[in-house]
C-alpha positions as CSV (number, residue, x, y, z in Angstrom):
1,X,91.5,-64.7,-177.2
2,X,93.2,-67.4,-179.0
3,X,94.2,-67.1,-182.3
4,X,92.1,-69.1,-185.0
5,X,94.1,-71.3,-187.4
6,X,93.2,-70.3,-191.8
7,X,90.6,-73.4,-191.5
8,X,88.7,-72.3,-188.2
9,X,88.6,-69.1,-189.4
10,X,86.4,-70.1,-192.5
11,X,84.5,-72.3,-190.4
12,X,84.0,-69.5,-188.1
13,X,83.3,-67.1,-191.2
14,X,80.1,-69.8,-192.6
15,X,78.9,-70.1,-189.2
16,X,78.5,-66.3,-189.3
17,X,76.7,-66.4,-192.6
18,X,74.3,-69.1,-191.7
19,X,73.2,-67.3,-188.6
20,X,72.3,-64.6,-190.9
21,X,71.3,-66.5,-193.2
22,X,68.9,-68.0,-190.3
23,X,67.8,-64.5,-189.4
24,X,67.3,-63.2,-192.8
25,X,64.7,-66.2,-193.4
26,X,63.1,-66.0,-189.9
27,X,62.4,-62.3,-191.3
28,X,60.9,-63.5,-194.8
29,X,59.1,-66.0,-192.9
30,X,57.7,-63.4,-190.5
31,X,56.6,-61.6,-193.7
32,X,55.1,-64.6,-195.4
33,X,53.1,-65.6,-192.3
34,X,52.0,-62.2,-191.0
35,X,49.0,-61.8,-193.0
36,X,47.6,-65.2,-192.0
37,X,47.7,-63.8,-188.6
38,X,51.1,-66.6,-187.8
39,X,54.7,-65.9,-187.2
40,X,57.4,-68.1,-188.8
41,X,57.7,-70.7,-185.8
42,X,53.9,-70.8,-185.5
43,X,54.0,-71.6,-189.4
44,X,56.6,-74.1,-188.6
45,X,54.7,-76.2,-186.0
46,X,51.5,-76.0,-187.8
47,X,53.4,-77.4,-191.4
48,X,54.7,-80.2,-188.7
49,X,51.1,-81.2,-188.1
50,X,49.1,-80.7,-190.8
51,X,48.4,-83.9,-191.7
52,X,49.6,-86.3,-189.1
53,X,49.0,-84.9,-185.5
54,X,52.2,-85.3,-183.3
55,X,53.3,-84.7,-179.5
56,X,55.0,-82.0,-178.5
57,X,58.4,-83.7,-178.1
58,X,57.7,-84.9,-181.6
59,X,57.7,-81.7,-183.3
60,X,60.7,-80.4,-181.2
61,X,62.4,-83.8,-182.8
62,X,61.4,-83.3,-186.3
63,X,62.2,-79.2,-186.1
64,X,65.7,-79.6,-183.9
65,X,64.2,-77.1,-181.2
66,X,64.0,-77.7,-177.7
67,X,60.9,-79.2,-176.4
68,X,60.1,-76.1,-174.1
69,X,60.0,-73.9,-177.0
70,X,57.8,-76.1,-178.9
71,X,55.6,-75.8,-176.1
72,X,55.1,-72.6,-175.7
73,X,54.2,-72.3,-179.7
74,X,51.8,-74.9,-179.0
75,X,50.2,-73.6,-176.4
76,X,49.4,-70.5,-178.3
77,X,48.3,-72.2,-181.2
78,X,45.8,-73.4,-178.8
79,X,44.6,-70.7,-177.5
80,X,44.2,-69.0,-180.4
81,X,42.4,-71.5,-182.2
82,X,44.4,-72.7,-184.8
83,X,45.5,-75.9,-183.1
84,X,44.0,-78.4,-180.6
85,X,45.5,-80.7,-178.1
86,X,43.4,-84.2,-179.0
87,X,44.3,-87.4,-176.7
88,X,47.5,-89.8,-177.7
89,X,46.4,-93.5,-177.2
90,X,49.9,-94.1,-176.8
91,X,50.6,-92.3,-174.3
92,X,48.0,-90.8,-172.0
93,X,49.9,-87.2,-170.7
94,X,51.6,-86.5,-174.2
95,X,48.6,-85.4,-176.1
96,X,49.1,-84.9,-179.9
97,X,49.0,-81.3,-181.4
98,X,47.0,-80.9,-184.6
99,X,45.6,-78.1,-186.9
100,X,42.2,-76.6,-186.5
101,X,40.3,-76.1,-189.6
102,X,41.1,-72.2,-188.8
103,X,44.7,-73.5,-188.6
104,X,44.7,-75.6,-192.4
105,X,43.1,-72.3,-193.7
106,X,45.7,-70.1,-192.2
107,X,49.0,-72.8,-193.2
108,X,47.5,-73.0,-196.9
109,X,47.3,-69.0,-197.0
110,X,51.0,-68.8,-196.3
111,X,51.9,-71.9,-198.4
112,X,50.4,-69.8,-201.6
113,X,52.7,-67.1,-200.6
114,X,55.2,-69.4,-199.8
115,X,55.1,-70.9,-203.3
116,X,55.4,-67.5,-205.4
117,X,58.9,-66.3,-202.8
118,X,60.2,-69.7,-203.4
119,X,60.2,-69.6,-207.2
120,X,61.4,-65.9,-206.9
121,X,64.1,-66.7,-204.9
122,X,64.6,-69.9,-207.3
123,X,65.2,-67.9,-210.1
124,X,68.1,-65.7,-208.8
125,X,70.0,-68.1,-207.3
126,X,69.5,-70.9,-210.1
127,X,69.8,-74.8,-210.0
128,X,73.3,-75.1,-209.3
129,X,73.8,-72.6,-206.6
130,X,70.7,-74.3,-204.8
131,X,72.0,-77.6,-204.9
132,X,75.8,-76.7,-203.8
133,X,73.9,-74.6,-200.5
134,X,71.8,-77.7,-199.7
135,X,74.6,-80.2,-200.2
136,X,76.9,-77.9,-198.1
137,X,74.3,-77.3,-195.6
138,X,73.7,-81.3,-195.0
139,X,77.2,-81.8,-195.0
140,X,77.7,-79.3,-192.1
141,X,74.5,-80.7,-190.1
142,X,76.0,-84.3,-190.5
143,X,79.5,-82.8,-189.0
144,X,77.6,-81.3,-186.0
145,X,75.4,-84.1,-185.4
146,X,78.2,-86.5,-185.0
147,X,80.1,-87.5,-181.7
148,X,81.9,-84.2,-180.8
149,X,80.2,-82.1,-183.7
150,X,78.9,-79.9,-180.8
């Protein structure tokens, strides 16, 4: 294995703690959703939708997930009831996903709960600390995004 230089060492070192970071919240999420009868992703594509119906593709765009994954969520949104596939006068195979009214009553039971962790979580970590995480985090997403981030 090829030794890391001081500098890709730390940036191995944050990638390490926003994959756990990742988890940790896909966890909380999990918790948050569960008694609306959703898992985090499922929360994720219904907050994507509920209030302008999108394709598939769409959502995958907007979330940074692959399409097939988005489809899959989508699909058992569906067939569960909390979603339905509607026609897309712009196109006529990519139909649009949006919220059932089961769907908007289980999004806004999680966003209550949502709401209460959020301030919570607010008040440990404090103003500053929030905005150096999100400014770090953009930062980082920028350098990935660009021409040979990935």
């Amino acid at each position: 294995m090829a030794a890391l230089s001081p500098r890709a060492l730390d940036v191995s070192e944050l990638v390490i703690e926003v994959f756990r970071a990742n988890g940790a919240l896909i966890a909380a999420g999990d918790d948050l959703a569960r008694p609306a009868g959703l898992t985090s992703t499922r929360w994720q594509v219904l907050g994507v939708v509920d209030e302008t119906p999108l394709t598939v593709a769409d959502v995958a765009r907007t979330m940074g997930l692959r399409r097939q994954s988005v489809q899959q969520t989508a699909d058992a949104l569906v067939r569960d009831g909390l979603a339905v596939y509607r026609d897309n006068p712009k196109h006529r195979r990519a139909k649009l996903i949006a919220p059932t009214p089961a769907g908007l009553t289980a999004l806004a039971s999680v966003e209550r709960r949502h709401a209460a962790w959020a301030d919570a979580l607010a008040d440990r970590l404090g103003p500053e600390t929030i905005a150096a995480a999100r400014s770090a985090l953009h930062e980082l997403l920028s350098a990935l995004e660009a021409p040979h981030g990935r």
